[in-house]
Structures are given as C-alpha cells and as structure tokens.
C-alpha positions as CSV (number, residue, x, y, z in Angstrom):
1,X,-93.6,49.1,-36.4
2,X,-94.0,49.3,-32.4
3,X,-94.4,45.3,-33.2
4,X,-91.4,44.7,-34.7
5,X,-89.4,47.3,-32.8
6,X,-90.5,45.0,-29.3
7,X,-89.1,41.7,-31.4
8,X,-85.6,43.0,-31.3
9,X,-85.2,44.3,-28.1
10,X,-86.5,41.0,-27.3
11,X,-84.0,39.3,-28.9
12,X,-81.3,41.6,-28.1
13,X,-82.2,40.7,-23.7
14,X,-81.7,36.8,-25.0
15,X,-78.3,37.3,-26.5
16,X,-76.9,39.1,-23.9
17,X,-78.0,37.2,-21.2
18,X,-76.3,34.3,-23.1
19,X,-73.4,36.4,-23.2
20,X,-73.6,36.9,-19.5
21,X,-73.6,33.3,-19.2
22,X,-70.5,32.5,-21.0
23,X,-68.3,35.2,-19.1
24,X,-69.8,33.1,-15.7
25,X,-69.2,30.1,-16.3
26,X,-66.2,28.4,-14.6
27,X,-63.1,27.9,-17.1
28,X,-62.1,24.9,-18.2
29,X,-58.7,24.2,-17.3
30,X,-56.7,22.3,-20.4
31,X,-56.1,18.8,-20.1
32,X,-52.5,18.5,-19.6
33,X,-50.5,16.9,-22.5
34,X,-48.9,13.4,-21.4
35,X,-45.5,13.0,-21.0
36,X,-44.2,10.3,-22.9
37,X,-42.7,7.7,-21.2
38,X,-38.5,8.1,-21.8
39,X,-37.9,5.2,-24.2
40,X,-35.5,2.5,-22.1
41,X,-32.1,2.5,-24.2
42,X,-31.3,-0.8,-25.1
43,X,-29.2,-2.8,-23.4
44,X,-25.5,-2.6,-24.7
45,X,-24.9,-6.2,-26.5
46,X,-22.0,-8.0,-27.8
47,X,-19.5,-10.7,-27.8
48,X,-16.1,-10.6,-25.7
49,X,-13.2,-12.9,-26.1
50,X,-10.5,-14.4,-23.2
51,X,-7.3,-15.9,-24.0
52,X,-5.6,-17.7,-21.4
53,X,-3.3,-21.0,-20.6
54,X,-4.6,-23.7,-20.8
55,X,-4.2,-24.7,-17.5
56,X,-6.6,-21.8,-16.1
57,X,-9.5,-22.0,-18.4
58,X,-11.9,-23.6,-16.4
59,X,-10.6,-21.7,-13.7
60,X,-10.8,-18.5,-15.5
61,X,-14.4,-19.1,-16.9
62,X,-15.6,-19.6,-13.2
63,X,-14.0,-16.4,-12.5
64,X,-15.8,-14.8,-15.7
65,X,-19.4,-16.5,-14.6
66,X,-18.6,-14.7,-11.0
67,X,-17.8,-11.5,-12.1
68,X,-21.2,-11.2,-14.8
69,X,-23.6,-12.2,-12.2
70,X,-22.2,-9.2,-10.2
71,X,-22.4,-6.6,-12.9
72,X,-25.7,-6.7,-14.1
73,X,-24.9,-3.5,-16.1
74,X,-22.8,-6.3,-19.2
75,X,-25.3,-8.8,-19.2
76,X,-26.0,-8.1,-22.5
77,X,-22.1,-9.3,-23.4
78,X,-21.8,-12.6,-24.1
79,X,-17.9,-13.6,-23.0
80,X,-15.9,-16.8,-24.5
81,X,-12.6,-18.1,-22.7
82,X,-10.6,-19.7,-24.9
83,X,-7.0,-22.2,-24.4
84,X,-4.2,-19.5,-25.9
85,X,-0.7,-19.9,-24.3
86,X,1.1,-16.3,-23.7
87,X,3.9,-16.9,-26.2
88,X,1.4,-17.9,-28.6
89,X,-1.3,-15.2,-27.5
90,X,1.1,-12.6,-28.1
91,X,2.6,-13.9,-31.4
92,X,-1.4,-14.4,-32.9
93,X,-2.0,-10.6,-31.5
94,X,1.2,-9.4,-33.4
95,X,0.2,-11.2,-36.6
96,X,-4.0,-9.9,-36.8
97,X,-4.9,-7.4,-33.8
98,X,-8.7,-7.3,-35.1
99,X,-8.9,-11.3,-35.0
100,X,-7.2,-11.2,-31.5
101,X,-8.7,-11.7,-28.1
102,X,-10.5,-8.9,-26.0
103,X,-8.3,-9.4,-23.5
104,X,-5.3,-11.7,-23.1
105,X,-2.6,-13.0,-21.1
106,X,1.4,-12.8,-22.3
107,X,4.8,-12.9,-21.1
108,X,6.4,-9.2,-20.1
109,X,8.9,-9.5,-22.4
110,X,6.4,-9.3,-25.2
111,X,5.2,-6.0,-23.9
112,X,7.1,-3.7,-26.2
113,X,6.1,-5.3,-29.6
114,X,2.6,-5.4,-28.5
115,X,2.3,-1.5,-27.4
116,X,4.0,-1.0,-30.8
117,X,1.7,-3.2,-32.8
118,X,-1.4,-0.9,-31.4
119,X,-2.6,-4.1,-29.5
120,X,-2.5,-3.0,-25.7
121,X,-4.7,0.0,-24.9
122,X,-3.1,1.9,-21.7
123,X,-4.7,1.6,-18.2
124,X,-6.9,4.4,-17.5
125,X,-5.1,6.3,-14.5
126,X,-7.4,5.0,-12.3
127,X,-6.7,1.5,-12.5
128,X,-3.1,1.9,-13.3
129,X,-2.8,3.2,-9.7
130,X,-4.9,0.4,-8.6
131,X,-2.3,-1.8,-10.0
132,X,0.7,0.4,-8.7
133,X,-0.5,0.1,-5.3
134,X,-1.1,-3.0,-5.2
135,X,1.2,-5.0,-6.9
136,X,4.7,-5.8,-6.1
137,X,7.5,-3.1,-7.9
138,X,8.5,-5.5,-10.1
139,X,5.5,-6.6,-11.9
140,X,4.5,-3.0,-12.3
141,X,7.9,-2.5,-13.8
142,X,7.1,-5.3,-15.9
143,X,3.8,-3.5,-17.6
144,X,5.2,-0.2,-17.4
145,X,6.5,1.0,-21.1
146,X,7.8,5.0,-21.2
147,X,6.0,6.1,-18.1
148,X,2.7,4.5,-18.7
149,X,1.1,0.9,-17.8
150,X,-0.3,-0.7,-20.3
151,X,-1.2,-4.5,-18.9
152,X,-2.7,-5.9,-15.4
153,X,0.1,-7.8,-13.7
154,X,-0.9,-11.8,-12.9
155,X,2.1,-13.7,-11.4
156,X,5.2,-12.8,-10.0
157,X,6.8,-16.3,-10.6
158,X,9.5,-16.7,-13.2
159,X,12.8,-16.4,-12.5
160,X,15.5,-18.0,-10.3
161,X,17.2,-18.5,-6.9
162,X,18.5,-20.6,-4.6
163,X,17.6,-24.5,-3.9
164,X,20.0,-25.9,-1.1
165,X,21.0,-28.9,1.8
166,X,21.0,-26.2,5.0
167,X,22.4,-30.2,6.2
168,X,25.8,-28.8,4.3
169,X,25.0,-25.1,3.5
170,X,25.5,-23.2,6.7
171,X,24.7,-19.7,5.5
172,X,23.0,-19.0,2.2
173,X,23.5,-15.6,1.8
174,X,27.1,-15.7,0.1
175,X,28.4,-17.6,-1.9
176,X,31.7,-17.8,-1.0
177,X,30.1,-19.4,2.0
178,X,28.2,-21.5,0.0
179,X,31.1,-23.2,-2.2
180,X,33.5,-23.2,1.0
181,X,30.7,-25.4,2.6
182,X,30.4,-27.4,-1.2
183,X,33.8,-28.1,-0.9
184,X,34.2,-29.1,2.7
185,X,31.7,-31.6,1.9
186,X,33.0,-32.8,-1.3
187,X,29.0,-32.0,-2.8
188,X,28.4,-29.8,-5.8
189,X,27.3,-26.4,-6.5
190,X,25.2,-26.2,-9.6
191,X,25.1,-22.5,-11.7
192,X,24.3,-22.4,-15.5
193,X,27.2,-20.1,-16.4
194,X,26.5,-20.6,-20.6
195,X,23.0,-19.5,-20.5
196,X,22.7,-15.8,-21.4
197,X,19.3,-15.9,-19.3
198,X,21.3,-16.8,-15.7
199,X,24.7,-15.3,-16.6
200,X,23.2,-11.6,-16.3
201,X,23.1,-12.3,-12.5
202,X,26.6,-11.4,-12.2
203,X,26.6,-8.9,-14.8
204,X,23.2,-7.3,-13.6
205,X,24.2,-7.6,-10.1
206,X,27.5,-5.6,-10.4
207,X,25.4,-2.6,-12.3
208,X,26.1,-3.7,-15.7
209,X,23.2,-3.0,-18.5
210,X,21.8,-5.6,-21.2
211,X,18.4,-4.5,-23.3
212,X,17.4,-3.5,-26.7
213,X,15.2,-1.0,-28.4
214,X,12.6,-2.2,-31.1
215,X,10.8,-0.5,-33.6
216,X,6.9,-0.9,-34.2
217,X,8.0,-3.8,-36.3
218,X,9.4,-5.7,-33.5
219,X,13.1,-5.0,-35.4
220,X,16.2,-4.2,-32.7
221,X,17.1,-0.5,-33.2
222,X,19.6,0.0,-30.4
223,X,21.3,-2.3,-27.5
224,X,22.0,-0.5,-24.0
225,X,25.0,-2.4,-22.7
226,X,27.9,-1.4,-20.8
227,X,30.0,-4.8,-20.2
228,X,33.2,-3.6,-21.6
229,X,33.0,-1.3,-17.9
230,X,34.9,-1.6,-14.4
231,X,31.6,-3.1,-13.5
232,X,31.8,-5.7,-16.0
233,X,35.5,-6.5,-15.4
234,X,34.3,-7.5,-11.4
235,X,31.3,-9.7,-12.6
236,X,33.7,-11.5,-15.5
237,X,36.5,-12.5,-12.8
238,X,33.8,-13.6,-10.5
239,X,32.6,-15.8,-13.1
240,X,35.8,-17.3,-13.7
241,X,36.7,-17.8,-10.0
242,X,33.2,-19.9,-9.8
243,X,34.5,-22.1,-12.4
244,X,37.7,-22.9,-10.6
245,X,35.9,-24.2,-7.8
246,X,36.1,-27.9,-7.6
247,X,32.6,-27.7,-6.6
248,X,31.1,-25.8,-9.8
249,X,28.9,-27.8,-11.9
250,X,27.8,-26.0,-15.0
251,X,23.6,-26.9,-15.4
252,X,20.0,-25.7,-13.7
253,X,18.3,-28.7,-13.3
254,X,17.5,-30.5,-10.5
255,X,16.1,-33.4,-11.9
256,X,20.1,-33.9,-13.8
257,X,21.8,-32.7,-10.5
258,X,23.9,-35.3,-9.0
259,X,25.8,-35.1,-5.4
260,X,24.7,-31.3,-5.4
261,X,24.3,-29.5,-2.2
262,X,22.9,-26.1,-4.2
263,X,21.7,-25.1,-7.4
264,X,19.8,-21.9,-9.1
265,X,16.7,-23.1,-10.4
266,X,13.1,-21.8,-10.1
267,X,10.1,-22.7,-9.1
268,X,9.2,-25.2,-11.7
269,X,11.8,-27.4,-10.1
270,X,10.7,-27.5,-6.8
271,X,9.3,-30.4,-6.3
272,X,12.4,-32.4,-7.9
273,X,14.4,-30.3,-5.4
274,X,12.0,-31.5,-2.4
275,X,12.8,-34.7,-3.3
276,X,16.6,-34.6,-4.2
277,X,16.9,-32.9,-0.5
278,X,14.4,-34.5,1.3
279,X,13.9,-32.9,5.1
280,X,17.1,-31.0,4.3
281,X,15.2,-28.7,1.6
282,X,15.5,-25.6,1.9
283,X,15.2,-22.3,-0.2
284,X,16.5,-18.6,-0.2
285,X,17.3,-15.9,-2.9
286,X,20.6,-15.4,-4.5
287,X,23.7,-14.9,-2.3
288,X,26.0,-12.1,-2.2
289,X,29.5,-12.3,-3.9
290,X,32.3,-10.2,-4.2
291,X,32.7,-7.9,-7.1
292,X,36.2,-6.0,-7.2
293,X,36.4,-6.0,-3.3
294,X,32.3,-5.2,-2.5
295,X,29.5,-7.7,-1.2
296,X,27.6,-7.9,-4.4
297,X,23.2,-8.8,-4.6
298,X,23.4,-11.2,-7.6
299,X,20.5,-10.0,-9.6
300,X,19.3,-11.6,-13.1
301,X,16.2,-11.7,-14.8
302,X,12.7,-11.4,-13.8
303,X,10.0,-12.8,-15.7
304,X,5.9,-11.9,-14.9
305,X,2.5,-12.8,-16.8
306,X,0.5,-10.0,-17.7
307,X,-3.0,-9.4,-19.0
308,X,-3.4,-7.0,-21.4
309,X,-6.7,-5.2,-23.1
310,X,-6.8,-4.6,-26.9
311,X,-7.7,-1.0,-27.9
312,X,-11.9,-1.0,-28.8
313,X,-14.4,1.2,-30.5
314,X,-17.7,0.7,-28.2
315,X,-16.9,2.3,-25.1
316,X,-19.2,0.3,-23.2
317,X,-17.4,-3.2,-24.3
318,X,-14.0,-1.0,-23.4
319,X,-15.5,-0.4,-19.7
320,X,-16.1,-4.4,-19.5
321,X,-12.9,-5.2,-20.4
322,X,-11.3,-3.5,-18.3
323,X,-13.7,-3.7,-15.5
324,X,-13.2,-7.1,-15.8
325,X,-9.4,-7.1,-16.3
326,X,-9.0,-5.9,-13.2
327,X,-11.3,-8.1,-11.6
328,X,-9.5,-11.3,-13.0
329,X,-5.9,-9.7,-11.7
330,X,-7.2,-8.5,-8.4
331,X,-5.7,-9.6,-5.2
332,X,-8.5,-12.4,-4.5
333,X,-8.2,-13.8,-7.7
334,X,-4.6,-14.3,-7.7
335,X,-4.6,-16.1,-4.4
336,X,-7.8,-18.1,-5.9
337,X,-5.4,-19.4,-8.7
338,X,-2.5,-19.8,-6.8
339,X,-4.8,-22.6,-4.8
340,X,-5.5,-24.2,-8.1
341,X,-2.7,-24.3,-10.2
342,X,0.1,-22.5,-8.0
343,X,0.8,-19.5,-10.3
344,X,3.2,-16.9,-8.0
345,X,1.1,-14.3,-7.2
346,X,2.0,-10.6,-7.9
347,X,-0.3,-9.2,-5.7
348,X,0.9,-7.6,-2.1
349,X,-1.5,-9.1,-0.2
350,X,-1.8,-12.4,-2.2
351,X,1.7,-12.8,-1.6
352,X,1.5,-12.3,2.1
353,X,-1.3,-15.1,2.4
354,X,0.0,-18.1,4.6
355,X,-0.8,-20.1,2.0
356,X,2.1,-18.6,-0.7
357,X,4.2,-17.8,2.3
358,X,4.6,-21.4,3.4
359,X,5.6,-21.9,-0.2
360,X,9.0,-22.0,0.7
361,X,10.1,-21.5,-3.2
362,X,7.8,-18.9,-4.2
363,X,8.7,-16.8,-0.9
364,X,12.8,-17.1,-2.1
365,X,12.0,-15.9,-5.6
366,X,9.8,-13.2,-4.2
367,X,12.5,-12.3,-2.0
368,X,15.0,-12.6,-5.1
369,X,13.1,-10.3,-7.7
370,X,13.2,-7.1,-5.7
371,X,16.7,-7.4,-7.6
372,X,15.9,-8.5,-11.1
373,X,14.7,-6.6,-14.3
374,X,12.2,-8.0,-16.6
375,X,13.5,-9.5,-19.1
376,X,12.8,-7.8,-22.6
377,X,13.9,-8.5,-26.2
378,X,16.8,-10.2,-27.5
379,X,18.0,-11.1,-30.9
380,X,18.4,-14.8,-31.1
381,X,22.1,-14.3,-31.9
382,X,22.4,-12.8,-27.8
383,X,22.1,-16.2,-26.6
384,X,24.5,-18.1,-28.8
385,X,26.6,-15.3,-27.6
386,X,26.2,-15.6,-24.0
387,X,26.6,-19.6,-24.4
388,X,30.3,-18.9,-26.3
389,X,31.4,-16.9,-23.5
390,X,30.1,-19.2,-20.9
391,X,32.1,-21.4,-23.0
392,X,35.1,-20.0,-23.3
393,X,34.9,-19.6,-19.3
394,X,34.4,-23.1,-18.3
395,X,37.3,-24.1,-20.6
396,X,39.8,-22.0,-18.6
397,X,40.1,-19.7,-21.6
398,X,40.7,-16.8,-19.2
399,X,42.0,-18.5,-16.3
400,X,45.3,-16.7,-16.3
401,X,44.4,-13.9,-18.3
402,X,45.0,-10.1,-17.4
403,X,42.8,-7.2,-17.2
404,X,43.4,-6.1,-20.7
405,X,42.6,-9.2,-21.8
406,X,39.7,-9.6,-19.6
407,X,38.5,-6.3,-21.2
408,X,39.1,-7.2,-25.0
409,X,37.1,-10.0,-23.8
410,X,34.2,-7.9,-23.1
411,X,34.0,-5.0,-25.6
412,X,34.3,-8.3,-28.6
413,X,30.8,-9.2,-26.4
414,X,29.4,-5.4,-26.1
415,X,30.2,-4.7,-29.6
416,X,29.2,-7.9,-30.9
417,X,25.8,-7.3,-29.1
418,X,25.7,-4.2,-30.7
419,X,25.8,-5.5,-33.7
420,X,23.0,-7.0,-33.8
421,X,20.9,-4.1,-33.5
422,X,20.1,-1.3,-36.7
C-alpha cells in the first residue's frame, strides 16, 4: 500500500510541474490575418463618338489625340471623329438621339428643338460659368435656353456687316453718310432689302421683336412680334427711303456687285471684297440710321456654332464628354482652329489674339454682334414673307403712302406671321 501510495504522489509532482511549465512559458502572440490586397477596379471602358464639319476633322482628331494623352484617367475610351455638318448633325440627332453622336457640333438656331428632343444634356454649373466668363455675350446667349446653358459655344462668325471703299466712304458709321458719299460718287450701295435674314436689321435695330415658340416636336406654337408698333413704323420708312436712293442696289454679294462702293455681307465674302476693293478695302459694323428722328444701331441676326453633349447613363463616359467638350471649345483651341481653317472665334481672349484682330472682317462682325440676336426658328412661309415685303418696297409700292397705310402694311405682316404659328 505504502508502495503504491509513493507512485501517485509521484506522479502527481510530474503533472504539476508540467503544469507549472505551461503557465511559464512565453505566449504566443497570433499571427496576424493578412489584409487582402483592395482589388484595382477596372478601368472604365467604352466607345465615344464626335461629329464635326468636315473641314475640322483632322483638325479636331489631333485635338482629341491631345486631350487623351493628358487624361490618363479615359484611356480606357476609345473616341471616333466623324465628317457630320451642323445642319445635318442636328437633323440626324432629331430623327434617332440613341444612334447620334456623343458630342456634336450645330447651328444655334437648332438649339430649341434639340433641348426639346432630350438630345442636349445641360452644362453642369461649373462649366456653364466657364463658358459665361469666357465667351463673348452673344454666343452664350446663343446656348442659353430658359435660364440654363445647354451647349459649349465654338465661333462667333456668322452674320453680317459692313464691306466698303474708305477711297469714297468717308465715315462708315451712318449711313446717311454712306449713301451721300455713294451718290456723290455715282458708286453703289449694296443691301439685301427682300431677305427676311438681313431685313430684321432695321426692324431689330429700332426695338422691334421677331421669334417663335416650338413645341417638343419642333411645331411653332406662338410668334413674338411687334411690327405693327411706332417702332416698326420708323424702321419700315427707313426701308423705303433706302430704296429711293439712286445708289441702292438690292443683293449681298460681292462676287455679283458691280460699281459698288459698300455692301452688307459677311465673312464668307471677304476675300471677293479684298479683291473687288483692292488697297481701298476696308471693313466696319453696321452704321447708324435714323429711325423717327433718333440715330439708330442697325442690328440683325447673329449666327454661332455650338457643341453640344447628348444626355448619358455611365457617369464616367458623361465626365469625358464633357471634360472634353470643354477642352475642344476652350480658348486655345479656338484660336488653334481659327489658324487652320479661320472659324471666328467666340472666345474673349481668342478674339483679342493679333492674329483674329488683324482680321479686319472678323473684327467688324465682332464689333457688329454685340447688337444682334441669334437667330432661332422660322416657318418657311417667314421668308417668302419677308421677300414679298422687300418686294413690294423696291417696287415703290409705298413710296407715297401714309402712316395708316404704312401700318396696315405691317399688322397684314405681324398677323400673317402669326399665322403661321398654333
């Protein structure tokens, strides 16, 4: 018993010393668990689509080349320029938005019908006061619809002014001066008095109002006008003391002016007007004239090329495009195209490079659409309108007429115009 009684205490010693043992020996810290490594997101990819003129695509696909190897962030977009026009971009956007480009360019008076057809997605507010800053009033006008911008202005560069012989026109600035110097020298003054795009700069310049409201369809809803007015009675006898002028020539070309000493053209003219006037060329924006007893700016329309974004579901192909919109707009881009293929910049500083400012026509129609609105919508019928009035003027129709018949004159026109619209 003694024998077996000394066994266990025995083994009872071994098992607490092991005990012992365990509680002494260091701890073993846990191995910590490895982070994983955050998986890299994938680079956004996709396909984005330019239409421009054809006249700037290879320019405009440099541009594009320039702009991707500075934003490393898109490379995974793969961008197409492709030959569109502006009257046709906008009329292929119209008929299939999903089809259409990414981003386009268009004529302003398409803006309307594109906001309405869902195919221009507004400037965020930071780059539409980019684009209010910089860019001349008029071109902002021209993309504003309602308070909000919905396109990047490109060119300030359609519309018209004044082409003259400062060997025979003394003082450009009005044009009774102008056709008293026409006459004196037995030369011509040119002024398209049927069109119903240059007859508004009587109209327009004596306060008068022209425009129409559309509906999402594109359809005219309502016309603004307010010819049938005091204001509109000044502008119409202006009109028809022009025409008696000896000097007047009725046309706007200066490639089919003969023995002229003026005209109001635009730029697309200017070389024939370099070399119809030679040394004597000269430019300046549209004169004054006087409009029931007051020196009157002769103002018109104003015509600008915008670029416009298409409204997109991947925010990440939204942020190129418009990234990249503004990039192709910007102030050093303009003056870049300008240099290639002469395109008015709207740009401040663009348009205050020596370069456009030696560009004696560009610098009178910049000068001339601080007074001009952009020209919107009008039904077709508007212009066969406008040329039967111009008509009726050059024919001496209202040579001798009165006031009252000066204003039946003009509400037949307003309410005729009205007409068209609902």
């Amino acid at each position: 018993m003694k024998k077996y009684l000394a066994l266990l205490l025995a083994l009872c010693m071994v098992f607490a010393l092991a005990a012992c043992g365990q509680a002494a020996a260091p701890a073993q810290e846990a191995a910590p668990a490895q982070e994983a490594a955050p998986a890299e997101e994938p680079a956004a990819t996709g396909t984005l689509k330019i239409w421009v003129a054809e006249a700037v695509v290879d320019f405009t696909k440099e541009q594009v080349a320039s702009f991707m190897a500075d934003h490393p962030e898109y490379a995974g977009y793969t961008v197409s320029v492709e030959p569109v026009g502006e009257g046709d971009a906008a009329s292929n956007m119209l008929m299939d938005v999903e089809a259409g480009a990414d981003i386009f360019g268009f004529p302003q008076d398409q803006l309307a019908r594109l906001v309405a057809a869902d195919a221009l997605i507004p400037l965020s507010d930071e780059n539409a006061a980019i684009v209010a800053e910089e860019n001349d009033a008029g071109s902002v006008a021209a993309a504003t619809m309602a308070g909000t911008v919905y396109a990047y202005p490109l060119t300030s560069d359609n519309g018209y002014f004044l082409y003259y012989d400062k060997s025979v026109i003394s003082d450009p600035s009005t044009l009774e001066g102008i056709i008293a110097d026409c006459e004196a020298a037995g030369k011509s003054f040119y002024y398209d008095l049927r069109s119903g795009w240059y007859m508004p700069a009587f109209f327009f310049g004596a306060g008068c109002t022209l425009t129409y409201d559309t509906d999402d369809s594109g359809a005219f809803t309502a016309c603004n006008i307010d010819y049938a007015s005091e204001a509109g009675l000044g502008a119409l006898k202006a009109l028809i003391a022009l025409h008696k002028s000896p000097a007047f020539v009725n046309g706007s070309s200066v490639s089919n002016a003969t023995n002229a000493a003026a005209i109001i053209d635009g730029t697309w003219d200017a070389d024939a007007a370099k070399e119809l006037f030679g040394e004597n060329y000269a430019c300046a924006k549209l004169p004054t004239v006087e409009i029931n007893g007051t020196a009157t700016q002769l103002g018109g329309f104003g015509g600008f090329k915008l670029l416009g974004v298409k409204p997109q579901t991947d925010e990440t192909k939204l942020a190129l495009c418009d990234d990249l919109a503004l990039f192709l707009s910007s102030g050093d881009v303009q003056l870049a195209r300008y240099n290639v293929v002469f395109w008015g910049p709207s740009n401040i500083a663009a348009k205050a490079d020596p370069a456009v400012q030696a560009d004696e026509a560009l610098a009178a129609l910049g000068a001339q659409l601080a007074f001009t609105v952009p020209q919107g919508q009008y039904p077709g019928e508007y212009w066969s309108l406008a040329e039967a009035l111009g008509d009726d003027i050059i024919a001496g129709k209202y040579d001798t007429a009165d006031d009252a018949a000066l204003m039946e004159a003009l509400q037949n026109f307003q309410d005729t115009c009205i007409s068209y619209a609902g």
